[in-house]
C-alpha positions in Angstrom: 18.3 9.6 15.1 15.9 12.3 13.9 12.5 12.1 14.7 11.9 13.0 10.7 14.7 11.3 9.1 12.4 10.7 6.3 11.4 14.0 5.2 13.4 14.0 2.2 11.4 15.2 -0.7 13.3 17.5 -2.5 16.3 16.6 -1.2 19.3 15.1 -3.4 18.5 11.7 -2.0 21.1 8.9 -1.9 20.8 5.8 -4.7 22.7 3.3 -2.3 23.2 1.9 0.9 25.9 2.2 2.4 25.3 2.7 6.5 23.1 2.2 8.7 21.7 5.8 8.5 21.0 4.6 4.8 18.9 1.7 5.6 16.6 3.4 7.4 16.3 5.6 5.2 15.4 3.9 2.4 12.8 1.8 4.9 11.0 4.9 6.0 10.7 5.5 2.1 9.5 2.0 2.1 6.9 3.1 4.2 5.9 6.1 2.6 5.8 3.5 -1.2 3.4 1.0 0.8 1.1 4.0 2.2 1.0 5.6 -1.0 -0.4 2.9 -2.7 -3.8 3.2 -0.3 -5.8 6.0 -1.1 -5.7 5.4 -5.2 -6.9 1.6 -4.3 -9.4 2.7 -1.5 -11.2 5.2 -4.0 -11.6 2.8 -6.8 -12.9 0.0 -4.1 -15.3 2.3 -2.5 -16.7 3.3 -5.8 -18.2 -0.4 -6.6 -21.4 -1.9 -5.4 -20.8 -4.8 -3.6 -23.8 -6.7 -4.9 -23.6 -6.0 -8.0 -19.6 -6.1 -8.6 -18.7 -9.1 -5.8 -16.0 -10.2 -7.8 -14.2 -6.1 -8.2 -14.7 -5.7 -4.7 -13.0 -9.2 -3.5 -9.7 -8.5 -6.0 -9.1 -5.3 -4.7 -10.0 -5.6 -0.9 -7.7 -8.1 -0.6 -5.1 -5.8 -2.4 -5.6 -3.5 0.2 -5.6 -5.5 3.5 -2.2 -7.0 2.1 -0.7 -3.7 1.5 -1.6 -3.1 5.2 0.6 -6.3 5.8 3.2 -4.6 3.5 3.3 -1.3 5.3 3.3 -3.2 9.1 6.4 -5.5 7.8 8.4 -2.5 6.3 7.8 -1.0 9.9 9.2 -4.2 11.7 11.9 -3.8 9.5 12.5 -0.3 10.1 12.4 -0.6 14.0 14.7 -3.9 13.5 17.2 -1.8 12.7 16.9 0.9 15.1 14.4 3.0 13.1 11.2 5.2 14.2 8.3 4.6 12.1 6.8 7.7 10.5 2.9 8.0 8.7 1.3 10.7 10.9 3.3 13.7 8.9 1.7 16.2 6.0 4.3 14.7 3.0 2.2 11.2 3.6 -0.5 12.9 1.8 0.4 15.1 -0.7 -2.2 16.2 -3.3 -3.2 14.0 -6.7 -2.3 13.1 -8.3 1.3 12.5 -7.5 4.3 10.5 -8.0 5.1 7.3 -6.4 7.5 8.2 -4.0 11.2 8.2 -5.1 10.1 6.5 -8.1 10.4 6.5 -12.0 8.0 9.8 -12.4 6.3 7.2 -15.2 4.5 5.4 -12.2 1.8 8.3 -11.3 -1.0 8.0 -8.9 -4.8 9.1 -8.9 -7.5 9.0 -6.9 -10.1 7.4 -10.2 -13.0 5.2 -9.9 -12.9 1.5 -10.5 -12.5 1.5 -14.3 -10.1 1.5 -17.6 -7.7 4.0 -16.3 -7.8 2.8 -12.5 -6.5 -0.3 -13.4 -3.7 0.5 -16.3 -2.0 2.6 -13.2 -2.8 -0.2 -10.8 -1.0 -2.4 -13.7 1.7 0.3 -13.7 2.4 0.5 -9.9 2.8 -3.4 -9.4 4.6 -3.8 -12.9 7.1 -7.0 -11.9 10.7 -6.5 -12.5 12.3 -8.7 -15.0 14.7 -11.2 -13.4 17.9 -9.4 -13.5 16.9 -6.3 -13.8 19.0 -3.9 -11.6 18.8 -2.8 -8.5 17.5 0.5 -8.1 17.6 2.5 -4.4 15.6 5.6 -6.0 14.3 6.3 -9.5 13.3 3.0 -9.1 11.3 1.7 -12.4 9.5 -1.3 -10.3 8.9 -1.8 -6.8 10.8 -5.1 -6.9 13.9 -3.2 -8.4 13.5 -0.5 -4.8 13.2 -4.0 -2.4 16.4 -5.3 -4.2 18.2 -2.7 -3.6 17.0 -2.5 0.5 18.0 -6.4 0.2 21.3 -6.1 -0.7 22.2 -2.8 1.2 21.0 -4.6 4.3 23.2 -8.5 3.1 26.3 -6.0 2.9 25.5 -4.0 6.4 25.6 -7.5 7.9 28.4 -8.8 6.4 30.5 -5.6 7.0 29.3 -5.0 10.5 27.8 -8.1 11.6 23.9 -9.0 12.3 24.1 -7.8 16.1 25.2 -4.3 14.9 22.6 -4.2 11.9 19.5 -5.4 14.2 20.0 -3.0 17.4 15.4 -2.6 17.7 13.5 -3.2 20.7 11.7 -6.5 20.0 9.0 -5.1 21.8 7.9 -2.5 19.2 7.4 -5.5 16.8 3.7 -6.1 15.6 2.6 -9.5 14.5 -0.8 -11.5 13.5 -2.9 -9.3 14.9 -5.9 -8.5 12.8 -4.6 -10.1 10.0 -4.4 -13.3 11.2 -6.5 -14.7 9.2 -5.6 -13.4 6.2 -3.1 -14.6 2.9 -0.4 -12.5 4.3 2.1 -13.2 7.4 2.7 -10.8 9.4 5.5 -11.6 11.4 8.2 -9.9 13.5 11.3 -9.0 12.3 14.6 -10.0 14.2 17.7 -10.9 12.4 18.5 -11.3 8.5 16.6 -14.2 8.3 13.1 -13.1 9.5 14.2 -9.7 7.7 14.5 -11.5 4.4 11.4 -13.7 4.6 9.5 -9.8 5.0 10.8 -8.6 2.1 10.3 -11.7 0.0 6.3 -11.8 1.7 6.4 -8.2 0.4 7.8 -8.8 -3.4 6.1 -11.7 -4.0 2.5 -10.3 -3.1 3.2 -7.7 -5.4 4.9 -9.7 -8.2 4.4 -13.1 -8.1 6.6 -15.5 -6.9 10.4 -15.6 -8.8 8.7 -12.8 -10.5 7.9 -15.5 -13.2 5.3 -17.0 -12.0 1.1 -15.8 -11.7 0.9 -17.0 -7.9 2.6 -15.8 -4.7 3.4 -18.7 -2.7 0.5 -18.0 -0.4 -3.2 -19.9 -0.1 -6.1 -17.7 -1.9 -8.1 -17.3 1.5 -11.7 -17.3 -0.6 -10.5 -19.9 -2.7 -8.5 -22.3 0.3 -8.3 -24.8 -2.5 -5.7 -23.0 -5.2 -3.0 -20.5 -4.8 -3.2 -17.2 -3.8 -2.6 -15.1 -7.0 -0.1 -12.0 -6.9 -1.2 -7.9 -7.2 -0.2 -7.6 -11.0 -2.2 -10.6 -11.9 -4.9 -9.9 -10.1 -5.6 -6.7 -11.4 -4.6 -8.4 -15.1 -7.9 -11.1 -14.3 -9.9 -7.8 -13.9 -9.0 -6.3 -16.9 -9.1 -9.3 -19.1 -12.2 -10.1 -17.3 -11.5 -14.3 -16.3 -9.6 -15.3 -13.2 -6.2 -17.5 -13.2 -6.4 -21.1 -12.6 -3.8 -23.9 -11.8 -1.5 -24.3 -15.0 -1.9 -20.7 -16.6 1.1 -18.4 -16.5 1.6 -14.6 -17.3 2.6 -15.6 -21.4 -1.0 -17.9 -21.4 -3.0 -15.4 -19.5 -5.8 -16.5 -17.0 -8.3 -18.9 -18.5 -10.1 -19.9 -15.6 -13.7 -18.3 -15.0 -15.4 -15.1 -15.7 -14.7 -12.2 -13.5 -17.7 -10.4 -14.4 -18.0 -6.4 -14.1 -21.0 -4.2 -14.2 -20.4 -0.6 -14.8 -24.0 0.4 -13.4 -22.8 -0.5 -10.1 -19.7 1.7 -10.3 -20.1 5.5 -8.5 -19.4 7.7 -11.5 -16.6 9.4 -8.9 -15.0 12.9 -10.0 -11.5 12.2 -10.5 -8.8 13.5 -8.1 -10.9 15.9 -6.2 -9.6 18.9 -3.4 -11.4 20.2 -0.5 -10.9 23.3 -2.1 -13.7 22.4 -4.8 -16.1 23.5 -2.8 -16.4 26.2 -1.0 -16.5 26.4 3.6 -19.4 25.0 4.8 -20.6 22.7 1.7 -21.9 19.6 2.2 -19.7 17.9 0.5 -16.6 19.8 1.5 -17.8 19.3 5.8 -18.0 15.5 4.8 -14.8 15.1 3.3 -13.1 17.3 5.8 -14.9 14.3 8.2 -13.6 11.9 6.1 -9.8 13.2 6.0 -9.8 13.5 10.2 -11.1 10.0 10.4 -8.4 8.7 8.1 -5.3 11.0 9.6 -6.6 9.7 13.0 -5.6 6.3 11.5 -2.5 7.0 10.1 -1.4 8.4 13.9 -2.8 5.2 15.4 -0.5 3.3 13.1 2.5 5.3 14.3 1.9 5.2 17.5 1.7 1.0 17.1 4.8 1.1 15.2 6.4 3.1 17.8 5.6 0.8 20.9 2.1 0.5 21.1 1.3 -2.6 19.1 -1.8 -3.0 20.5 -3.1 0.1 18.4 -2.9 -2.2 15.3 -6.2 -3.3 16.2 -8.0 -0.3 17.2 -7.1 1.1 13.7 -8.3 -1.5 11.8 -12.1 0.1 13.6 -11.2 3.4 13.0 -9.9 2.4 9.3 -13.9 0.9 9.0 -15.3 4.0 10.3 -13.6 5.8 7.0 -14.9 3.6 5.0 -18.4 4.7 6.0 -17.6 8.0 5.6 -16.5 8.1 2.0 -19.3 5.2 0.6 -21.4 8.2 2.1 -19.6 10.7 0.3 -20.2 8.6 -3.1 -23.7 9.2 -2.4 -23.2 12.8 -2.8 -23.7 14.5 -6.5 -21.7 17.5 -7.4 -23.6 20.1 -10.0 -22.4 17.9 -12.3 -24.0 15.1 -11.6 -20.6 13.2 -10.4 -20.3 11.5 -7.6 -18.4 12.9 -4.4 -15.5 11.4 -3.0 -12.4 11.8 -0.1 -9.4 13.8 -1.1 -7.1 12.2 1.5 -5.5 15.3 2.9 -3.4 16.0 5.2 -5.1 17.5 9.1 -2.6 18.4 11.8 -3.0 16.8 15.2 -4.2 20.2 16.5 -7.1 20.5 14.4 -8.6 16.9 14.8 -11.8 17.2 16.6 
């Protein structure tokens, strides 16, 4: 198989699955859909004070570490099926905003402070599918509608061609628990249809709730061990009605549990969708986010090279993934001329120019 099989874009890409060659495919898109969603959620959680916006911070950190989960499983899958994992390639981080890849053009990405806008495309990008709504391979409207259609392309390569012909991977490139062991999510290898079906539900239902009619996602909330864990879509919902979900509500009665509470003086007034190319060589805040962008492209290769039998690299980027974080709540301390704050750009830096 290529190395690149998923360098695609601008390609007349395929709506179905129909071989092998397909579902891989389609997974490394996968991928590239989980990935894409981190940079836009990583900005707006970096711009909050965590003293003074506890509540923000907790909703959307835990987003994030379950995307993680999201983008590990989607790479179980991939190598499952005989795949190569790919994140450490310039298309990962085109410039904002952008598209959702191989989506509806309607679902756009930004890199925004916490706010309004941040969380009506947050809304957007974890919209649930209706039940019944189609399944859609690209151009896909929901992300649930993109995982039914990786569902059912890979039910029909195992009934055409049989499970031992489907799931050809080296079990030894699967990662599992790891350092997210302790979260809501399970990580856990992927090895036949059955394992490979239980990922992609984990996936959905984080996203859209369980059944996609219901607020929770079948998981424990870790902070809260005594209720439910509550999906993506409704979690960002409880921060933009501003009162959390409780036992008994449902997405037609809205949460009407407690307060989520919000204070906008303790949100970095971040300049929206910013470019190294702001600012001219040798600027401060240009040299910080060029450190910023080598820091997070050195993770992005650690997570290939775990994906592509070196598990134990999971864990060493989860440090390297702190050591970013660092780096851009230092940024955010930095004022432009006018008066915003700074922020990362999340571009891309070849291998051969990381220090």
């Amino acid at each position: 198989m290529p190395q690149d099989q998923s360098i695609t874009a601008g390609a007349t890409a395929t709506t179905g699955i129909t071989t092998l060659e397909d579902l891989r495919t389609h997974l490394q898109w996968a991928i590239e859909v989980e990935h894409s969603t981190l940079p836009p959620y990583l900005t707006a959680l970096y711009s909050l004070d965590p003293e003074r916006n506890a509540d923000a911070v907790q909703l959307i950190g835990g987003v994030f570490v379950e995307e993680m989960i999201h983008l590990a499983l989607v790479a179980n899958l991939l190598n499952a099926v005989g795949g190569e994992p790919r994140l450490d390639t310039p298309h990962m981080l085109p410039p904002h905003p952008r598209t959702m890849p191989h989506a509806d053009p309607s679902i756009e990405l930004a890199l925004l402070p916490f706010g309004k806008e941040a969380l009506g495309m947050f809304l957007r990008l974890e919209q649930p599918a209706h039940p019944g709504d189609a399944a859609e391979g690209d151009h896909y409207e929901t992300i649930g509608q993109f995982y039914d259609a990786i569902e059912k392309g890979l039910r029909d390569l195992c009934a055409e061609l049989g499970e031992d012909q489907v799931f050809t991977g080296d079990p030894a490139r699967q990662v599992a628990g790891g350092p997210f062991v302790h979260t809501a999510g399970h990580l856990a290898p992927v090895t036949d249809l059955r394992t490979a079906l239980a990922a992609l539900e984990e996936i959905v239902e984080q996203g859209e709730g369980a059944a996609r009619a219901e607020v929770w996602d079948g998981d424990k909330d870790v902070v809260h061990p005594e209720t439910k864990a509550v999906s993506h879509y409704y979690r960002f919902q409880e921060l933009a009605v501003g009162r959390r979900y409780q036992l008994g509500d449902t997405p037609q009665s809205g949460p009407t549990g407690e307060t989520v509470t919000v204070d906008p003086a303790g949100i970095r007034p971040v300049r929206p969708n910013q470019q190294l190319a702001d600012h001219p060589e040798g600027h401060a805040i240009r040299t910080a986010q060029e450190a910023f962008n080598q820091t997070y492209c050195k993770m992005l290769q650690m997570l290939e090279q775990a994906f592509n039998g070196n598990p134990a690299m999971l864990g060493m980027s989860v440090g390297t993934m702190y050591a970013a974080k660092g780096q851009a709540q230092s940024l955010m301390a930095m004022q432009d001329d006018d008066g915003l704050a700074a922020g990362p750009t999340f571009e891309y830096i070849a291998p051969e120019d990381r220090a």
